[in-house]
C-alpha positions in Angstrom: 63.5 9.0 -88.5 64.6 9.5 -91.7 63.0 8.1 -95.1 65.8 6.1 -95.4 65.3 4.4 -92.2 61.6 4.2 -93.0 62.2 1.9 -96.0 65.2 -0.2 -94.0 62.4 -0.7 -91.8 59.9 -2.3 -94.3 62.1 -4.8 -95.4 62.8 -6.1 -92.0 59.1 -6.7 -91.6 57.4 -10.5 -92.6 56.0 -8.8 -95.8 57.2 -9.8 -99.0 58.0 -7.1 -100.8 61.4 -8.2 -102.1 60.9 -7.5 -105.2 62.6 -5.6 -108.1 59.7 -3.3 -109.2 59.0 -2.4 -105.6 63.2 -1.7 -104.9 62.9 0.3 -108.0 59.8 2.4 -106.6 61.6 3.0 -103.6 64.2 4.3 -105.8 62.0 6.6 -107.7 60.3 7.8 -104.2 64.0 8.7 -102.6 64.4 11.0 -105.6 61.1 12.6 -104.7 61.7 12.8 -101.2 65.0 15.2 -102.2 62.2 17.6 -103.4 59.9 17.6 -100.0 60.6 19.3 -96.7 62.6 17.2 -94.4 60.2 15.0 -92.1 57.3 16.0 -93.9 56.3 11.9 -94.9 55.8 8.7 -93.1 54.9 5.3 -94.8 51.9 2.8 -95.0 51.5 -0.5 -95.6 47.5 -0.9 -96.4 45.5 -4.6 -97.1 42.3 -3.9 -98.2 40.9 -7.6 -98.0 41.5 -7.3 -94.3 40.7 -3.1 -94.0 43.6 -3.2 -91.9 47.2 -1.7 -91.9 49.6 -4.1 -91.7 52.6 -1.4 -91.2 52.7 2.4 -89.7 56.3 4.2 -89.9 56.8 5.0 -86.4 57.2 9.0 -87.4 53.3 8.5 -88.0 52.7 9.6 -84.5 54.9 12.6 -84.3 53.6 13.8 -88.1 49.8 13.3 -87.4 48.8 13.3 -83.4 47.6 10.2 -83.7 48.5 7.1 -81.7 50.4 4.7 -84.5 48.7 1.3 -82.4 44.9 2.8 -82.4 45.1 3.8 -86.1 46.4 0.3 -87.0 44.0 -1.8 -84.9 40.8 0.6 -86.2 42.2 0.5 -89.8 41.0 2.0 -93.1 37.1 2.8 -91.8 38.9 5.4 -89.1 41.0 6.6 -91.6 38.4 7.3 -93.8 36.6 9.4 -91.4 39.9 11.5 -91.1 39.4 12.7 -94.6 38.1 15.9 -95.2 34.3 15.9 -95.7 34.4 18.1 -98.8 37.3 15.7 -100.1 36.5 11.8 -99.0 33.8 11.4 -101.9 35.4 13.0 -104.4 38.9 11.1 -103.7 36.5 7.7 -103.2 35.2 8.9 -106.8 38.4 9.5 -108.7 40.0 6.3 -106.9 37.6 3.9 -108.2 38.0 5.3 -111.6 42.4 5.2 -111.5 41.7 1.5 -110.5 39.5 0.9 -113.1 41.6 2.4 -115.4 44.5 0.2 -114.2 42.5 -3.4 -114.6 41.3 -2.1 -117.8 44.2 -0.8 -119.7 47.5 -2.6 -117.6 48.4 -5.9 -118.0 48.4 -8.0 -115.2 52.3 -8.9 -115.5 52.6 -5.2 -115.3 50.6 -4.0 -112.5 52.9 -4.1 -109.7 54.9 -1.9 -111.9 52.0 1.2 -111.6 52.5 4.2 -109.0 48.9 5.9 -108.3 48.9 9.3 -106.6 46.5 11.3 -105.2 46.3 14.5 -102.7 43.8 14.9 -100.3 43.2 16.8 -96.6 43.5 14.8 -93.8 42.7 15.7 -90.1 45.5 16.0 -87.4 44.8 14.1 -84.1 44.6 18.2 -83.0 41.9 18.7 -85.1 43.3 20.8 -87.9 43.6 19.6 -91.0 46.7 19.2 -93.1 46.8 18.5 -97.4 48.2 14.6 -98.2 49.7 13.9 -101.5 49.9 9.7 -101.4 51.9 7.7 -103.9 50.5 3.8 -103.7 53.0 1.2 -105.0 50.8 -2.4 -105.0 52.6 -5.3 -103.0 50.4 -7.8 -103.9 47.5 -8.9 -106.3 44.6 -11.0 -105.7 43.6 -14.0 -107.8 42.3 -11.4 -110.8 45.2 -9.3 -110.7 43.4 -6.4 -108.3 45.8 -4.7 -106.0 44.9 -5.4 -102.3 48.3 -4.8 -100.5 50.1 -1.6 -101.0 53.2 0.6 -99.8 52.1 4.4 -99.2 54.2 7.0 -99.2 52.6 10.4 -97.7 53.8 13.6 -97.6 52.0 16.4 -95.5 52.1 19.2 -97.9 50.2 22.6 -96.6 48.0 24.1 -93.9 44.9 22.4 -94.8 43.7 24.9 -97.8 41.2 23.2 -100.4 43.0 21.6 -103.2 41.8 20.2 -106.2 41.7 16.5 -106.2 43.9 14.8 -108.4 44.8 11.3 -109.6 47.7 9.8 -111.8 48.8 6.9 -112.6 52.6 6.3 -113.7 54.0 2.9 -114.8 57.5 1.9 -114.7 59.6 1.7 -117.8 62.6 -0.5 -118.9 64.9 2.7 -117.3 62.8 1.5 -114.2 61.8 5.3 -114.7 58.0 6.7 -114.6 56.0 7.3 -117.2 52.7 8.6 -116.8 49.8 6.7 -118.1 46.8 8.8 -116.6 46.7 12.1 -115.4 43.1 13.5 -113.9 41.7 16.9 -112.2 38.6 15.3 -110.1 38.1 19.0 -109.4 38.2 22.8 -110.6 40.5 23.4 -113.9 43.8 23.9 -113.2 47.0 25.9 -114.9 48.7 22.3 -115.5 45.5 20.7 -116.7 46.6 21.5 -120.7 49.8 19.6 -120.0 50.1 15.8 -121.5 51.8 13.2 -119.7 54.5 13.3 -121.4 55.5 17.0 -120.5 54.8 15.8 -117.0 57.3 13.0 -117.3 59.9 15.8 -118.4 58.7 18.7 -115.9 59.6 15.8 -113.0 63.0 14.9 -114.8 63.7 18.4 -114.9 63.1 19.0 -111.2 65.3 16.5 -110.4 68.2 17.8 -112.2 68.4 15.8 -115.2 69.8 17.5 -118.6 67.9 16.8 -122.1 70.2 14.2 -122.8 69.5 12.4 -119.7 65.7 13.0 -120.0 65.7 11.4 -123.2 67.7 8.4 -121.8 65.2 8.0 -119.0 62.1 8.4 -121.2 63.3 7.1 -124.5 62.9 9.9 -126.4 65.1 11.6 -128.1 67.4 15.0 -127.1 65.3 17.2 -129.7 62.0 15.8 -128.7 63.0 16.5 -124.8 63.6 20.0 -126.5 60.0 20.1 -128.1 58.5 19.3 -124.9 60.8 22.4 -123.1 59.6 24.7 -125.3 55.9 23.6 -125.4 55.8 23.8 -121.3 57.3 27.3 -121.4 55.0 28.2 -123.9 51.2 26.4 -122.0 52.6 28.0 -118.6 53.8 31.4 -119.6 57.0 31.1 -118.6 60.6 32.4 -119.2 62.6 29.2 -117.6 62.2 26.1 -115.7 63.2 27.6 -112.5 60.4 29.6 -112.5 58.0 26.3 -114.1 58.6 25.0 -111.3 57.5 27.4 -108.6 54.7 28.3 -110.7 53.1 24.8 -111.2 54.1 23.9 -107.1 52.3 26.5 -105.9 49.3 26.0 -107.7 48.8 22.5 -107.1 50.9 20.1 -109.1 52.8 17.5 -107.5 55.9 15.6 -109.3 
C-alpha cells in the first residue's frame, strides 16, 4: 500500500484528526516520503492514556513480521520491549526531555503544530533488528495541553547498525512549513552536531528541490540570508556542493 493510501486510510477511521495543522503535516510528510525508499514506512496512531494503538497501517505486517492485531491489542509495553536494549533508555531519556521542552517553551494554541522525531532500532518479528526514524504529529491534548494521541510516521532506515540517538523538534510556520525549534545528539558527537536549526531548515529545503528564493519564501528569510546559510554548511561539512551535503550528512546519520 502506498503512503498515500496509508493517510486516505486515516481519515476514514472514527478519529478526529480533521484538522488543518494535521492536513498540513501530512503535507510536509508526503514531501519526505519522496526522499525514502519506496515501502520503506507504515503509520501509527498511538494513545498513551490508554497505552494502546488505536490505528496500525495494514503494511505494518509485511514491513515488520509482526502480526498488526497482536501488536495493537498488547500496545506500547510490547512495543517497548521491541526496542533495542542499548537504545530503549536512552530514546526514553531524550523523549522525556523533547516533551518537556515542548510544555515548557510551546504554547499550548501551538502544540498540535510541533513534529518530534527520533531514530531508534527496532526488532523485526524475525529477530533482526532494523534502525526507525519516527516523526510524531500530536492529535489530541489532554486537559493541560500534554499530547496523549499521536500520528507516527516510521520509516525503516538500515540493517540494524548502532546509531546515535537523536531528537528534534520542528514547529509549523505561517508557510505551514517546518522550522526547527530543538535539535539534540542523545548520543556520540556527530559531523552535523555544529549545524543550527536554521541550516537544518535550509539543508531539508534544499533536498527537496527548493531554489534560494523559494527557501526564503518557505522560512521567511531572505534570498541573501538563504545564501549565508549555503555557504556556512559548505563550509562546517567540508564540502564542495549540496549534492554531495547531502550524501555526506545521510550517511552519517542525519535525517531531514
Amino acid at each position: 500500500m502506498d503512503i498515500l493510501s496509508q493517510f486516505q486510510r486515516i481519515f476514514e477511521t472514527d478519529l478526529e484528526v480533521h484538522t488543518d495543522a494535521f492536513r498540513t503535516h501530512l503535507d510536509r510528510i508526503r514531501e519526505t516520503d519522496q526522499l525514502t525508499p519506496p515501502n520503506s514506512t507504515f503509520l501509527t496512531i498511538a494513545n498513551t492514556t490508554t497505552q494502546k494503538y488505536d490505528y496500525l497501517s495494514e503494511n505494518f505486517t509485511i514491513l515488520t513480521g509482526h502480526d498488526r492485531a497482536d501488536f495493537m491489542a498488547q500496545g506500547m509495553p510490547f512495543f517497548l520491549q521491541q526496542v533495542h536494549p542499548d537504545d530503549v533508555q536512552i530514546w526514553l531519556g531524550g523523549l522525556a526531555d523533547i516533551i518537556s521542552f515542548v510544555m515548557q517553551e510551546v504554547s499550548p494554541e501551538n502544540r498540535l503544530r510541533v513534529d518530534v522525531r527520533f531514530n531508534f532500532r527496532m526488532r523485526m518479528a524475525s529477530g533482526e533488528y532494523v534502525n526507525i526514524i519516527e516523526n510524531q504529529v500530536p492529535i489530541h491534548l489532554d486537559q493541560y495541553g500534554k499530547p496523549v494521541v499521536g500520528m507516527g510516521y516510521v520509516m525503516l532506515n538500515g540493517q540494524g547498525d548502532p546509531q546515535p540517538i537523536q531528537g528534534t523538534v520542528r514547529l509549523l510556520n505561517d508557510a505551514g512549513q517546518y522550522e526547527t525549534l530543538l535539535h539534540k545528539n542523545y548520543s556520540q558527537k556527530l559531523l552535523t552536531d555544529g549545524l543550527t536549526n536554521r541550516e537544518r531548515d535550509v539543508i531539508r529545503q534544499v533536498a527537496l528541490g527548493d531554489d534560494n528564493e523559494t527557501i526564503g519564501q518557505k522560512l521567511f528569510i531572505s534570498k541573501e540570508t538563504v545564501k549565508t546559510h549555503r555557504k556556512n554548511i559548505l563550509r562546517k561539512l567540508q564540502c564542495d556542493n549540496f549534492p554531495e551535503v547531502i550524501a555526506k550528512i545521510m550517511s552519517r546519520g542525519f535525517f531531514l
